[in-house]
mmCIF file of the N, C-alpha and C atoms, coordinates in Angstrom:
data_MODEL
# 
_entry.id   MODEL 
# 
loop_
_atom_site.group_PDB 
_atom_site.id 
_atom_site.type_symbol 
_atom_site.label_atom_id 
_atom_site.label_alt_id 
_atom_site.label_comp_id 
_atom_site.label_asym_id 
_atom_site.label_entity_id 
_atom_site.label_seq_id 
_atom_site.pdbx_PDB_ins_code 
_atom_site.Cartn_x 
_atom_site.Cartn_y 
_atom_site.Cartn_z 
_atom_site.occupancy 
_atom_site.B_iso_or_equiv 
_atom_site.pdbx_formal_charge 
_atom_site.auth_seq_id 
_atom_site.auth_comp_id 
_atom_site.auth_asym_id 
_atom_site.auth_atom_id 
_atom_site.pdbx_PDB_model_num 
ATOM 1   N N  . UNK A 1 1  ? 49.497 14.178 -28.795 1.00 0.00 ? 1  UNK A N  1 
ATOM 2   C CA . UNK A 1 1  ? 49.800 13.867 -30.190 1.00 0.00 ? 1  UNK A CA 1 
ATOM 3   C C  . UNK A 1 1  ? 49.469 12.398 -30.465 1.00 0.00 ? 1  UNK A C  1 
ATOM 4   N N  . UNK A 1 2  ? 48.720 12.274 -31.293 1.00 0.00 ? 2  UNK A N  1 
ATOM 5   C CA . UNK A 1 2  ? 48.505 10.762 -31.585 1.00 0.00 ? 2  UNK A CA 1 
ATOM 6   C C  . UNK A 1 2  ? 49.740 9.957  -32.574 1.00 0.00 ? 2  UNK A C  1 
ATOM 7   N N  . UNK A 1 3  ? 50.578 9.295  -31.973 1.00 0.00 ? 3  UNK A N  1 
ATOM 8   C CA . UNK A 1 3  ? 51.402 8.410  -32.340 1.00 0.00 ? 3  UNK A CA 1 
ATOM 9   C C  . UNK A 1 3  ? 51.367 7.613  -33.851 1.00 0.00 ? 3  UNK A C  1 
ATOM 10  N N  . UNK A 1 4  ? 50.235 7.228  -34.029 1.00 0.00 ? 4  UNK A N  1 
ATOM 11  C CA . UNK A 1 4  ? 49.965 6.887  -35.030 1.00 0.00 ? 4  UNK A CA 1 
ATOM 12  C C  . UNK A 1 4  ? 49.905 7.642  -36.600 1.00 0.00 ? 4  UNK A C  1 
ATOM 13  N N  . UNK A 1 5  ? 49.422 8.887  -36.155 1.00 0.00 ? 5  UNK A N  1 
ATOM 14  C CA . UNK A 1 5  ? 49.579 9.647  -37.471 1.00 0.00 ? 5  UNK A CA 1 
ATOM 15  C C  . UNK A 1 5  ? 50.987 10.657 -37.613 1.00 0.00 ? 5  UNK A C  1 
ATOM 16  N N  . UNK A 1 6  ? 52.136 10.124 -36.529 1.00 0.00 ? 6  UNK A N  1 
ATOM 17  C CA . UNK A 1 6  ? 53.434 10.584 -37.218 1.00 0.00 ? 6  UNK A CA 1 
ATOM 18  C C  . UNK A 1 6  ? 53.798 9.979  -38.636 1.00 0.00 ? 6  UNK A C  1 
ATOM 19  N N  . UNK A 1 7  ? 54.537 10.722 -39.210 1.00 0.00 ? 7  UNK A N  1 
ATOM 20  C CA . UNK A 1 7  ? 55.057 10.285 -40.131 1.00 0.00 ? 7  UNK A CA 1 
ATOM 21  C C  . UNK A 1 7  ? 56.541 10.416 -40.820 1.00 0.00 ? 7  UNK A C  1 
ATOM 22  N N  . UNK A 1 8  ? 57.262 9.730  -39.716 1.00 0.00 ? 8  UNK A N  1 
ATOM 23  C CA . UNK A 1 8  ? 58.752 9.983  -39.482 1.00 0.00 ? 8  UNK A CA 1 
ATOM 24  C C  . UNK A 1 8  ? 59.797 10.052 -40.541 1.00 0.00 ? 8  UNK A C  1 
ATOM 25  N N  . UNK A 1 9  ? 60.746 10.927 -40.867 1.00 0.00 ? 9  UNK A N  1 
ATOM 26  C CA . UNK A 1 9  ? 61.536 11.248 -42.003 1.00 0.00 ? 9  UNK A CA 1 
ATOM 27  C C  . UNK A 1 9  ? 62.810 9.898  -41.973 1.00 0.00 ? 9  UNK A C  1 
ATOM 28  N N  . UNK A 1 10 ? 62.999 9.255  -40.638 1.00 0.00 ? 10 UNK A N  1 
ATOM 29  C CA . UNK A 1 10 ? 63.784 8.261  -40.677 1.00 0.00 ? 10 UNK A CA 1 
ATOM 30  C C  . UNK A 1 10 ? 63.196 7.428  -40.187 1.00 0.00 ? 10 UNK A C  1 
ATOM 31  N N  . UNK A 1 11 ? 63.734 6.160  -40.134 1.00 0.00 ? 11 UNK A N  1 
ATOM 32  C CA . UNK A 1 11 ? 63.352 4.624  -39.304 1.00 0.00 ? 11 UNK A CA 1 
ATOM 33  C C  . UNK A 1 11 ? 64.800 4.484  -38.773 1.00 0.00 ? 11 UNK A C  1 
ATOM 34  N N  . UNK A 1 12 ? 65.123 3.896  -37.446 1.00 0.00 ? 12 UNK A N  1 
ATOM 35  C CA . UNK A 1 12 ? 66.417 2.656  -37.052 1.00 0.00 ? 12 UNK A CA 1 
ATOM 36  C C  . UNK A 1 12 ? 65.439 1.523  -36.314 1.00 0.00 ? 12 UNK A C  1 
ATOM 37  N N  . UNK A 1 13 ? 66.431 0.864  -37.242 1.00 0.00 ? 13 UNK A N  1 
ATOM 38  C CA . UNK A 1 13 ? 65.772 -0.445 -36.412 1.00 0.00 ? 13 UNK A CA 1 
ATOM 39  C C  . UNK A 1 13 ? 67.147 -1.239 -35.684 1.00 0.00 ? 13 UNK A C  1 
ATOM 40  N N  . UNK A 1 14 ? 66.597 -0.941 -34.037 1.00 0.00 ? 14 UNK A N  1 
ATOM 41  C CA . UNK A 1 14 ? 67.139 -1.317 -33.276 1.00 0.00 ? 14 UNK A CA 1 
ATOM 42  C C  . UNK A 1 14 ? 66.958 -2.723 -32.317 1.00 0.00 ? 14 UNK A C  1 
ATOM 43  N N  . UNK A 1 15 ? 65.979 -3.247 -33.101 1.00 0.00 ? 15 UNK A N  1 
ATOM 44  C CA . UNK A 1 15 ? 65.744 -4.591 -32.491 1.00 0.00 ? 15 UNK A CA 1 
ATOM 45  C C  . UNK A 1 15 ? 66.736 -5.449 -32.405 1.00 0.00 ? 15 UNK A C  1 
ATOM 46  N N  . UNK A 1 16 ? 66.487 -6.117 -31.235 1.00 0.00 ? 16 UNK A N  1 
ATOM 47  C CA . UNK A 1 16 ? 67.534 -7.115 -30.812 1.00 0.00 ? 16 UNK A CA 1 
ATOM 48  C C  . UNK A 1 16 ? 68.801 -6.180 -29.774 1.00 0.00 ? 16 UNK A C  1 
ATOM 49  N N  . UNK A 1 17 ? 69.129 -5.465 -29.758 1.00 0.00 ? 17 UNK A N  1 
ATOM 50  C CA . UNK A 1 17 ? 70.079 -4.571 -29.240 1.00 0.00 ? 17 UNK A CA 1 
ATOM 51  C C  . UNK A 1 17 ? 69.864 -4.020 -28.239 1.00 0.00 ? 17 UNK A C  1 
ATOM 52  N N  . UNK A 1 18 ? 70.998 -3.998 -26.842 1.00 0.00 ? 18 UNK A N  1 
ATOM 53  C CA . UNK A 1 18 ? 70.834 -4.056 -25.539 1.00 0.00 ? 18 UNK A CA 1 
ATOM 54  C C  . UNK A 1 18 ? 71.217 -2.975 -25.489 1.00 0.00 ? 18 UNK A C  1 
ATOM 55  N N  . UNK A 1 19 ? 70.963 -1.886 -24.414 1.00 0.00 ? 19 UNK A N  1 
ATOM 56  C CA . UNK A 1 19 ? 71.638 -0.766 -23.776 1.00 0.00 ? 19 UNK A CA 1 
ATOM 57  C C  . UNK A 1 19 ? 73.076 -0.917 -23.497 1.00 0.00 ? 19 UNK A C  1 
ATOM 58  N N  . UNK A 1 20 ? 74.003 0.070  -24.315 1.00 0.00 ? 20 UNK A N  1 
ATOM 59  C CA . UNK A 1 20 ? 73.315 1.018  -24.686 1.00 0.00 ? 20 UNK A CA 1 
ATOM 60  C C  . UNK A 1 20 ? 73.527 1.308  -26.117 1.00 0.00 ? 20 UNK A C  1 
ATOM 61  N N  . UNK A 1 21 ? 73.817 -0.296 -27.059 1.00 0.00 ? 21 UNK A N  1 
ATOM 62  C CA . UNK A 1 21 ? 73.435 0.551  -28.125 1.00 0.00 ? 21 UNK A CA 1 
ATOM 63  C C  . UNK A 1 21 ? 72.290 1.231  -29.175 1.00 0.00 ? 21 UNK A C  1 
ATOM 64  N N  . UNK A 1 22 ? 71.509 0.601  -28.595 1.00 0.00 ? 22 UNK A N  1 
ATOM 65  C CA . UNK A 1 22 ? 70.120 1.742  -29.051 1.00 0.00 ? 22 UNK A CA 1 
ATOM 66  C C  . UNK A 1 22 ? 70.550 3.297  -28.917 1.00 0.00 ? 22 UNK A C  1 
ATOM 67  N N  . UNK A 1 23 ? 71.041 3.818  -27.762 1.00 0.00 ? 23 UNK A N  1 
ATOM 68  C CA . UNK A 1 23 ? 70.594 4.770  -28.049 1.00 0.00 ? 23 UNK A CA 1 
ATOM 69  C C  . UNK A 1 23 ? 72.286 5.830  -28.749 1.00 0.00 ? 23 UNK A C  1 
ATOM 70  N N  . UNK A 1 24 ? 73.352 4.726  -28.634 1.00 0.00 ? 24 UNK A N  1 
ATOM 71  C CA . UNK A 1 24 ? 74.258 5.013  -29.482 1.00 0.00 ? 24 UNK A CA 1 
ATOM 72  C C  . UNK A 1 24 ? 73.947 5.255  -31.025 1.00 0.00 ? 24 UNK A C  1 
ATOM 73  N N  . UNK A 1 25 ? 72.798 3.806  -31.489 1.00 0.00 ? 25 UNK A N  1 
ATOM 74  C CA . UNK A 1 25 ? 72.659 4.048  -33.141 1.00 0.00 ? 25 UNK A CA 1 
ATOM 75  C C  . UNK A 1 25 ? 71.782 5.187  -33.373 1.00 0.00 ? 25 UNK A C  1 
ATOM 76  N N  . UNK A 1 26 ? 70.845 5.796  -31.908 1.00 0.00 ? 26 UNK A N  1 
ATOM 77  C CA . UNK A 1 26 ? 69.781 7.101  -32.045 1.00 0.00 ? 26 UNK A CA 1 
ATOM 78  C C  . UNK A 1 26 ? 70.946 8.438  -31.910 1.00 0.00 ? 26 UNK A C  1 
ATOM 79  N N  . UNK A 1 27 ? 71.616 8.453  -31.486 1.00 0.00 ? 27 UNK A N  1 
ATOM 80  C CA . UNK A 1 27 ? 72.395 9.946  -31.542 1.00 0.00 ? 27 UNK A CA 1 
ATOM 81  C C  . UNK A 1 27 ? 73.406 9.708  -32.978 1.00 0.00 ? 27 UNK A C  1 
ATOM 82  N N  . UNK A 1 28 ? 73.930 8.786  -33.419 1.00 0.00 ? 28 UNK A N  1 
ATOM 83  C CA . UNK A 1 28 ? 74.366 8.420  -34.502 1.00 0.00 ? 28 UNK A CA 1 
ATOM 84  C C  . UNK A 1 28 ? 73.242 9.058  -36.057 1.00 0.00 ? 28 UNK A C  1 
ATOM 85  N N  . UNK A 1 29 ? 71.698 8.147  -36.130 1.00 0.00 ? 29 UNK A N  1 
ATOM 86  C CA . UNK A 1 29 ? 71.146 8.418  -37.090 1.00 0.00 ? 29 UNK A CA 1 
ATOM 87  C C  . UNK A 1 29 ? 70.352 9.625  -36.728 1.00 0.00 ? 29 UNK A C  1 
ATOM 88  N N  . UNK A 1 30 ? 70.277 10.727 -35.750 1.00 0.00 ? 30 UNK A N  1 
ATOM 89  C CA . UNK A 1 30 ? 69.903 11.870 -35.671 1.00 0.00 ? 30 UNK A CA 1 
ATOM 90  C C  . UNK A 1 30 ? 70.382 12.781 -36.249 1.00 0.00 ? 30 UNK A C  1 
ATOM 91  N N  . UNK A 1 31 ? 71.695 12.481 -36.131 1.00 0.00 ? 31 UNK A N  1 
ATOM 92  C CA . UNK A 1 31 ? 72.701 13.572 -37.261 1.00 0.00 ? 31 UNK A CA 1 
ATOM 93  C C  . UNK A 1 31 ? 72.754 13.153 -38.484 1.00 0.00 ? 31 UNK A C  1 
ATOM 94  N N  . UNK A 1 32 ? 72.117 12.184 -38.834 1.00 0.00 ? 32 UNK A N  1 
ATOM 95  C CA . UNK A 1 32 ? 71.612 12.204 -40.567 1.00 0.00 ? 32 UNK A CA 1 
ATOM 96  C C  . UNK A 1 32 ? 70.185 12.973 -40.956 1.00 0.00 ? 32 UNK A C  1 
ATOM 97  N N  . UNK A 1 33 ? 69.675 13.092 -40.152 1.00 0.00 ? 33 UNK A N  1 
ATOM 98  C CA . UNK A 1 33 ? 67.916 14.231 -40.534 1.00 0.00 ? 33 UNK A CA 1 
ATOM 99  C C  . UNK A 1 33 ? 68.270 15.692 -39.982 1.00 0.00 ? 33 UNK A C  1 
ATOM 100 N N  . UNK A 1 34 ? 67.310 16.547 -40.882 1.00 0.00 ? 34 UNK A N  1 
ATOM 101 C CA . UNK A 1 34 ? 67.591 18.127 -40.470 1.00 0.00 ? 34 UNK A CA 1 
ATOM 102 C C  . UNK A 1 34 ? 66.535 18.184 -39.114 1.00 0.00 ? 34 UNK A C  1 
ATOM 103 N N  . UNK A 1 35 ? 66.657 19.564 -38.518 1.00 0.00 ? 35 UNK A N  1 
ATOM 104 C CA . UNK A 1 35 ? 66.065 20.031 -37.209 1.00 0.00 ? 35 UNK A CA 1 
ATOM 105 C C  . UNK A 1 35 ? 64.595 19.833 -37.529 1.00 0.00 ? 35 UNK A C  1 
ATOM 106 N N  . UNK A 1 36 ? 63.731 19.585 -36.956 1.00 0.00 ? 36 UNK A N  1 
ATOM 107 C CA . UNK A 1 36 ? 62.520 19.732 -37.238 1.00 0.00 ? 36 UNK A CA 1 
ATOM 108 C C  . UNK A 1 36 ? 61.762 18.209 -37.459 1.00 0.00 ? 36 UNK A C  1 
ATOM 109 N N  . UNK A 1 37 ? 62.999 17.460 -38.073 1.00 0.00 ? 37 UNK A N  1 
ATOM 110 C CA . UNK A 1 37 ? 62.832 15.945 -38.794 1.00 0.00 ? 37 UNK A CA 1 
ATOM 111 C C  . UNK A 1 37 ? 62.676 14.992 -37.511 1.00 0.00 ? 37 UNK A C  1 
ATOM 112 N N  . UNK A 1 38 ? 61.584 14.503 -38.106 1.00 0.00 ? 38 UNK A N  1 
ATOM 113 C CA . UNK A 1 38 ? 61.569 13.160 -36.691 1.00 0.00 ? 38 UNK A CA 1 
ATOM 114 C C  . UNK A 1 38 ? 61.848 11.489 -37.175 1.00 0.00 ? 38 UNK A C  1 
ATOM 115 N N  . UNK A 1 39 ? 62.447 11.096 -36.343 1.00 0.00 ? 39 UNK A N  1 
ATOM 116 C CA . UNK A 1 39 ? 63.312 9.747  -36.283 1.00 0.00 ? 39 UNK A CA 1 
ATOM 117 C C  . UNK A 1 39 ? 62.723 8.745  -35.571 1.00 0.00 ? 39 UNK A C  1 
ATOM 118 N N  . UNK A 1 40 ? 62.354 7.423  -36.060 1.00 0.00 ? 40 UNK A N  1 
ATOM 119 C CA . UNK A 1 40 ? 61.704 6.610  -35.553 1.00 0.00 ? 40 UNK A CA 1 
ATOM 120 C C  . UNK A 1 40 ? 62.323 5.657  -35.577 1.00 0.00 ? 40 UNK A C  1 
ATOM 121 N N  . UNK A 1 41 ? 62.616 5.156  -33.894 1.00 0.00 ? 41 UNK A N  1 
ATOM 122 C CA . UNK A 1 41 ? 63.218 4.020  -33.655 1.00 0.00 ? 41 UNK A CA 1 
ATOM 123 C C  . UNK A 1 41 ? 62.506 3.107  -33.006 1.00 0.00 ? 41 UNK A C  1 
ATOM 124 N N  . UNK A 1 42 ? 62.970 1.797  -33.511 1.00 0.00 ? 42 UNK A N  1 
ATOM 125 C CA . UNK A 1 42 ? 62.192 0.595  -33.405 1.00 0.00 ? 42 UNK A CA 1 
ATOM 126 C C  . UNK A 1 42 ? 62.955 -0.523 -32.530 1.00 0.00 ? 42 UNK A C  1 
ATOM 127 N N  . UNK A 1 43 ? 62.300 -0.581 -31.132 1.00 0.00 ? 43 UNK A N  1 
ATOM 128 C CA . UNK A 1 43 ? 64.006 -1.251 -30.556 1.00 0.00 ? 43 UNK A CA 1 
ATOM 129 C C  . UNK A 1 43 ? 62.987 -2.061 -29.339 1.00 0.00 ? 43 UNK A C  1 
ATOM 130 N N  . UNK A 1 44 ? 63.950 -3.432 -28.603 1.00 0.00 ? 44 UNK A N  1 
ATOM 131 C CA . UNK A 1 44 ? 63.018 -4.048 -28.132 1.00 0.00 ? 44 UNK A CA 1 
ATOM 132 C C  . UNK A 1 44 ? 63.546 -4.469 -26.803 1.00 0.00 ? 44 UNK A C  1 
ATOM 133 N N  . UNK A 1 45 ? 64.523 -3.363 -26.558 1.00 0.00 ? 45 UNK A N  1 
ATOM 134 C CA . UNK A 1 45 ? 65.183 -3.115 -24.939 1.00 0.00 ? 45 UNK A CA 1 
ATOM 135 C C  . UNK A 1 45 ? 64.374 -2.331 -23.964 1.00 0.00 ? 45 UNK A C  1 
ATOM 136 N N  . UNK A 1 46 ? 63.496 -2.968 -23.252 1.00 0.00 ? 46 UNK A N  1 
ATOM 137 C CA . UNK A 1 46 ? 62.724 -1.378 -22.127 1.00 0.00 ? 46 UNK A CA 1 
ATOM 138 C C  . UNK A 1 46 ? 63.555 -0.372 -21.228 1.00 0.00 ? 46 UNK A C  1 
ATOM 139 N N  . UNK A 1 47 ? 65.223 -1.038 -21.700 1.00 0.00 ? 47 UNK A N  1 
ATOM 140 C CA . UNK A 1 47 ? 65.094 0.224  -20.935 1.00 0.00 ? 47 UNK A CA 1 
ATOM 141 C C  . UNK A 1 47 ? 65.849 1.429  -22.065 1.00 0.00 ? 47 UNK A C  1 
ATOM 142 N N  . UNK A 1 48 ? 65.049 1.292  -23.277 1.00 0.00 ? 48 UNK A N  1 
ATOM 143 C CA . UNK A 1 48 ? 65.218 2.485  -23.701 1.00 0.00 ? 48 UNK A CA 1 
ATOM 144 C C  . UNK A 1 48 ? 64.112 3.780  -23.176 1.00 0.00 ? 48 UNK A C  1 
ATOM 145 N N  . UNK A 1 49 ? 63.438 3.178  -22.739 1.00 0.00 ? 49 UNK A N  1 
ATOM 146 C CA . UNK A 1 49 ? 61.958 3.782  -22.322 1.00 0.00 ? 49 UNK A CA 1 
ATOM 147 C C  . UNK A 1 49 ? 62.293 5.004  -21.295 1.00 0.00 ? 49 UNK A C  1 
ATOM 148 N N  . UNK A 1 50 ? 63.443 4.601  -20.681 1.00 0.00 ? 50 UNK A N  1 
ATOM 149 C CA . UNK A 1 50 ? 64.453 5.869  -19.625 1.00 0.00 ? 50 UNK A CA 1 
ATOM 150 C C  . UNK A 1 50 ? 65.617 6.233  -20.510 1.00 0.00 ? 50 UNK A C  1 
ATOM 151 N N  . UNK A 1 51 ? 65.932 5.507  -21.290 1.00 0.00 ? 51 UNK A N  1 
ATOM 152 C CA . UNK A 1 51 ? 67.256 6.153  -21.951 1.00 0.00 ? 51 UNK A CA 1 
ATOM 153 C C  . UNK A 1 51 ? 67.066 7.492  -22.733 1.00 0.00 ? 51 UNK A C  1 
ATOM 154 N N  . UNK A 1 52 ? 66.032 6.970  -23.958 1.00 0.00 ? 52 UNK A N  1 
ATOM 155 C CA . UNK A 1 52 ? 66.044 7.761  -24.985 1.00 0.00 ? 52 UNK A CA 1 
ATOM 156 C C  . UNK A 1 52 ? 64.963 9.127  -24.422 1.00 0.00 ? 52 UNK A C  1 
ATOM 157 N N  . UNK A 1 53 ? 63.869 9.296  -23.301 1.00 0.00 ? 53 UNK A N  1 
ATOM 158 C CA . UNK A 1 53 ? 63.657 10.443 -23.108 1.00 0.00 ? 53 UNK A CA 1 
ATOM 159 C C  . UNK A 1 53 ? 64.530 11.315 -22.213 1.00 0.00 ? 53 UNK A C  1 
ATOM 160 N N  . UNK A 1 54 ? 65.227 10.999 -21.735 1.00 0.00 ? 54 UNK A N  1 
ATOM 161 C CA . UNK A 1 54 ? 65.774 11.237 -21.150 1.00 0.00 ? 54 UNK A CA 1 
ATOM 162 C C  . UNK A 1 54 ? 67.326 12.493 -21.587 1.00 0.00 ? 54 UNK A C  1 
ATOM 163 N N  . UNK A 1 55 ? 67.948 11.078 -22.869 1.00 0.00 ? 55 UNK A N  1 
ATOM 164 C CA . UNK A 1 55 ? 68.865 11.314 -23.871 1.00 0.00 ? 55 UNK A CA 1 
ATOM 165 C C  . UNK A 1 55 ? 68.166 12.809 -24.142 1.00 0.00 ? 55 UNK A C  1 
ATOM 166 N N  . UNK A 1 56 ? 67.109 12.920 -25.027 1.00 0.00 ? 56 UNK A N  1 
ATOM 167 C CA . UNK A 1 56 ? 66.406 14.132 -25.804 1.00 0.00 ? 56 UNK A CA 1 
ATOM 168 C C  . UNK A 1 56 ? 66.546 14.997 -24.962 1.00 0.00 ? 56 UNK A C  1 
ATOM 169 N N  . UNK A 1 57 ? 65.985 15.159 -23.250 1.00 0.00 ? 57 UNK A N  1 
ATOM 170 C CA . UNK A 1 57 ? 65.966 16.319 -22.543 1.00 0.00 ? 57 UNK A CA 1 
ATOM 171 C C  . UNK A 1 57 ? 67.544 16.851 -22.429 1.00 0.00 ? 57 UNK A C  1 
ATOM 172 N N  . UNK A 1 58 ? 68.335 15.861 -22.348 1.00 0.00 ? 58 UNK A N  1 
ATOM 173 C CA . UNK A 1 58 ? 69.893 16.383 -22.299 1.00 0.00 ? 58 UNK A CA 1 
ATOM 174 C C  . UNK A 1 58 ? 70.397 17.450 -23.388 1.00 0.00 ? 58 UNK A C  1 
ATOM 175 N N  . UNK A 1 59 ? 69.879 16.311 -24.248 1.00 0.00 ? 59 UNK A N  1 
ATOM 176 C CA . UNK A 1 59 ? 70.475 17.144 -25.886 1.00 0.00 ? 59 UNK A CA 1 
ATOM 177 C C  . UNK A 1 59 ? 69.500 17.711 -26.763 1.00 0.00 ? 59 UNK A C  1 
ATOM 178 N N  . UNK A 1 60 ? 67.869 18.449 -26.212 1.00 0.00 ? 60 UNK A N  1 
ATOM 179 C CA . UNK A 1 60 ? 67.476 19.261 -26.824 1.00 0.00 ? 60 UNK A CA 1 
ATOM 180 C C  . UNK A 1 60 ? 66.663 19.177 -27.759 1.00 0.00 ? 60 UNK A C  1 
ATOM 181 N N  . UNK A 1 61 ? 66.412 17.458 -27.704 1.00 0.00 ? 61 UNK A N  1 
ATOM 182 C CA . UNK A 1 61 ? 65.592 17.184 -29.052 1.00 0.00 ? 61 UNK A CA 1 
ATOM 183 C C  . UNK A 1 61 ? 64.870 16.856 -28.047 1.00 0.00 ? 61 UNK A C  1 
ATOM 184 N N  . UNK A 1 62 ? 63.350 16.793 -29.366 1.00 0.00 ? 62 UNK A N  1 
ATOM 185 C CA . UNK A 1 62 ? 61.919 16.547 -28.141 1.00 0.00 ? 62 UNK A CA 1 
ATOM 186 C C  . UNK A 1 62 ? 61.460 14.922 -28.698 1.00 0.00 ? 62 UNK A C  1 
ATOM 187 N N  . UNK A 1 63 ? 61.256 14.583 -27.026 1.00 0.00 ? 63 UNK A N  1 
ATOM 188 C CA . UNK A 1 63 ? 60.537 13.096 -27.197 1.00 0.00 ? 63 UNK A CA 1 
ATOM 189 C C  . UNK A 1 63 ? 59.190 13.316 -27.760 1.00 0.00 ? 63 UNK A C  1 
ATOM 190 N N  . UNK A 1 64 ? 58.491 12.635 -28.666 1.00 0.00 ? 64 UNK A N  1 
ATOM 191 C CA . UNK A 1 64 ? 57.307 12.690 -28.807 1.00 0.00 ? 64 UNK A CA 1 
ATOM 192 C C  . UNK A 1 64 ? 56.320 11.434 -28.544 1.00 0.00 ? 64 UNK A C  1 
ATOM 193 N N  . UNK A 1 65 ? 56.950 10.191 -27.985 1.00 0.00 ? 65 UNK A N  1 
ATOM 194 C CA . UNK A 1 65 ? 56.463 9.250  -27.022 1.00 0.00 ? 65 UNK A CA 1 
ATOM 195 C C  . UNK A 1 65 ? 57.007 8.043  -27.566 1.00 0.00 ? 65 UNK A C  1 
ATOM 196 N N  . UNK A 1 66 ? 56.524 6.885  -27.028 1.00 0.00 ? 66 UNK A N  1 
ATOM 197 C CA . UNK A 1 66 ? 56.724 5.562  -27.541 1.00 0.00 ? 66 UNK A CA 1 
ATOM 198 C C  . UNK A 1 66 ? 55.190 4.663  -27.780 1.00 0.00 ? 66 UNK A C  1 
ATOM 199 N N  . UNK A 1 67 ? 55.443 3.847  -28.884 1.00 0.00 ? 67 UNK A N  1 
ATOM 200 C CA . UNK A 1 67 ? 54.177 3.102  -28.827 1.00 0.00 ? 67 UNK A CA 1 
ATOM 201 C C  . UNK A 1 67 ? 54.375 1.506  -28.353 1.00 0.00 ? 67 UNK A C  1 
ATOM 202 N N  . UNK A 1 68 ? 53.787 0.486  -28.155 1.00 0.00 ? 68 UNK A N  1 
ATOM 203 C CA . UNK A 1 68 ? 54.227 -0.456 -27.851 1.00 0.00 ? 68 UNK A CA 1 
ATOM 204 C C  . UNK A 1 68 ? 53.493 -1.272 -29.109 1.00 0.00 ? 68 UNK A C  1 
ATOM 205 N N  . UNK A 1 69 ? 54.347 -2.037 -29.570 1.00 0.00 ? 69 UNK A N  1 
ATOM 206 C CA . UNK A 1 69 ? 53.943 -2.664 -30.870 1.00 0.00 ? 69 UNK A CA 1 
ATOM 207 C C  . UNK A 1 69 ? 53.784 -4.493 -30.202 1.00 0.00 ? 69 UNK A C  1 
ATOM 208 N N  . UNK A 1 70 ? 53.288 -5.476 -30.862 1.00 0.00 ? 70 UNK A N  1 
ATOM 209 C CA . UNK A 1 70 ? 53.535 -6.297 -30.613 1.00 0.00 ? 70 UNK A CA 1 
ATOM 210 C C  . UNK A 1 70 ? 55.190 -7.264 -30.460 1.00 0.00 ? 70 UNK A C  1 
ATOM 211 N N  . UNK A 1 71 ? 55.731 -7.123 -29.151 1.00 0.00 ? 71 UNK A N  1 
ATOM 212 C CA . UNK A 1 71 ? 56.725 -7.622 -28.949 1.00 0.00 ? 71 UNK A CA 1 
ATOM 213 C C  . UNK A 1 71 ? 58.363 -6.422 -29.340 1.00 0.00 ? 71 UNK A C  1 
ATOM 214 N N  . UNK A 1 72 ? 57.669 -5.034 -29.198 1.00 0.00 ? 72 UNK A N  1 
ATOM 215 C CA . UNK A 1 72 ? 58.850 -4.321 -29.734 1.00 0.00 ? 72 UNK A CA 1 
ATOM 216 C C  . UNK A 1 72 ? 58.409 -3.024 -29.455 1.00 0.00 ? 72 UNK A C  1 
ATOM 217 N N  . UNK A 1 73 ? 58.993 -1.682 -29.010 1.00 0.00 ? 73 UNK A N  1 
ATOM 218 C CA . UNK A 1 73 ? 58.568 -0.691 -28.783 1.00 0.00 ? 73 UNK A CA 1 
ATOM 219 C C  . UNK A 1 73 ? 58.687 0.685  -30.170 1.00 0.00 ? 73 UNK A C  1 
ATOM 220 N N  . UNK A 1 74 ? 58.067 1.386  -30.868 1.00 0.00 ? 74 UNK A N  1 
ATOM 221 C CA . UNK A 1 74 ? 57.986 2.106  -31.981 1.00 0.00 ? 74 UNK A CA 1 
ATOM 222 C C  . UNK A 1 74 ? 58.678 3.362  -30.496 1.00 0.00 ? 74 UNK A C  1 
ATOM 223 N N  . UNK A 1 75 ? 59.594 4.430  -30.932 1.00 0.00 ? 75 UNK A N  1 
ATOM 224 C CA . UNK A 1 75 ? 59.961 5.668  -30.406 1.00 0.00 ? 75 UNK A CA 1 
ATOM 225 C C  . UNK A 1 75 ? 60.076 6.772  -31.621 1.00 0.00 ? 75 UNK A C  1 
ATOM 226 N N  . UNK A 1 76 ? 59.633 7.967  -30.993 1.00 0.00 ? 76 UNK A N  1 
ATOM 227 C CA . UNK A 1 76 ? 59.459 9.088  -31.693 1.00 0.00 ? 76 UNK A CA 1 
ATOM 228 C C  . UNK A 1 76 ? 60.203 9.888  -31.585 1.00 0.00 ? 76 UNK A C  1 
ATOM 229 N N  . UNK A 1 77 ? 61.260 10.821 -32.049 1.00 0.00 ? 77 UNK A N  1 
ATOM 230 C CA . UNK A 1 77 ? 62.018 11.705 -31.638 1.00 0.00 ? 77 UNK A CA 1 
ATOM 231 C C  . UNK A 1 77 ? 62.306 12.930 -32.932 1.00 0.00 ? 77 UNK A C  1 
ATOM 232 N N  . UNK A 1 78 ? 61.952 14.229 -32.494 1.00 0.00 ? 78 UNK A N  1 
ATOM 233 C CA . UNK A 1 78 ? 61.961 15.269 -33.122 1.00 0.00 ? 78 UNK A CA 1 
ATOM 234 C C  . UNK A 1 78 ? 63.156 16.030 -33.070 1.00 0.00 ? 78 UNK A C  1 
ATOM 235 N N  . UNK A 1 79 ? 63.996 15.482 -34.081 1.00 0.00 ? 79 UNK A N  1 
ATOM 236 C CA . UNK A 1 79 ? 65.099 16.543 -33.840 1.00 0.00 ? 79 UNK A CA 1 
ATOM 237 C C  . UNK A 1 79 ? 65.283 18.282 -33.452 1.00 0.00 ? 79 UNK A C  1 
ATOM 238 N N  . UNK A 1 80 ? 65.923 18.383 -32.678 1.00 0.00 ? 80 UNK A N  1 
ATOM 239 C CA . UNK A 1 80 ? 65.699 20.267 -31.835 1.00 0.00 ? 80 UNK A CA 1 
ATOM 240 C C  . UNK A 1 80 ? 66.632 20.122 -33.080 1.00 0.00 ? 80 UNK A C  1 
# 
């Protein structure tokens, strides 16, 4: 899937914010979009890079990757 032509129904912007609340404010603003809806978080901790795919395989939603932006990582997540 090319990263670039998502076009995500939410944004969080999680910059600046250490593990683990990134992926506290991602299970938080997931339950604001319907199933199907993908959520794009913007966060500049690496180790969300294990958190949040990880998070998804637990709870059913699908990772759809991360991009690396200048100085900050873009994440994709498709609500199951």
């Amino acid at each position: 899937m090319d990263l670039d032509s998502i076009k995500p129904d939410e944004t969080l912007d999680a910059k600046g914010l250490s593990c683990p609340m990134p992926l506290l404010r991602t299970k938080k603003a997931i339950n604001n979009i319907q199933s199907g809806q993908i959520l794009e978080i913007l966060g500049t901790d690496p180790g969300s890079k294990n958190d949040l795919p990880g998070w998804c395989e637990r709870s059913g939603h699908e990772f759809l990757g991360v991009k690396e932006e200048d100085g900050f990582f873009r994440f994709f997540i498709k609500k199951g």
